[in-house]
C-alpha positions as CSV (number, residue, x, y, z in Angstrom):
1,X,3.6,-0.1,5.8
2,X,1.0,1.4,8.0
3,X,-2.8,0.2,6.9
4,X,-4.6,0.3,4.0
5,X,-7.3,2.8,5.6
6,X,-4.0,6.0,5.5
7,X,-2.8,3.8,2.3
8,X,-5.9,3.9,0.3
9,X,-4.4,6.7,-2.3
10,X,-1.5,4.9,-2.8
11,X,-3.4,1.6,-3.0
12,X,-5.0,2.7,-5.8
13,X,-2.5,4.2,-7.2
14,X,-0.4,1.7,-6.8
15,X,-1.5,-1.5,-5.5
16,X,1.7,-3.4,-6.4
17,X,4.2,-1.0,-4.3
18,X,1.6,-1.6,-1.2
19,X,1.9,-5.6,-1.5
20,X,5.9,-5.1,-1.8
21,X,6.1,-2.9,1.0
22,X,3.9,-5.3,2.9
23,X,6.5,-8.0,2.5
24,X,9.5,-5.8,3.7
């Protein structure tokens, strides 16, 4: 996925779809 700085929503929201999207 694209960086944490557009991601920071989601991150919070859900940081462990972030760290399995960053694997992929």
């Amino acid at each position: 996925r694209k960086p944490n700085t557009e991601g920071l929503n989601l991150e919070a929201v859900g940081v462990q779809l972030d760290n399995a999207g960053a694997v992929k």
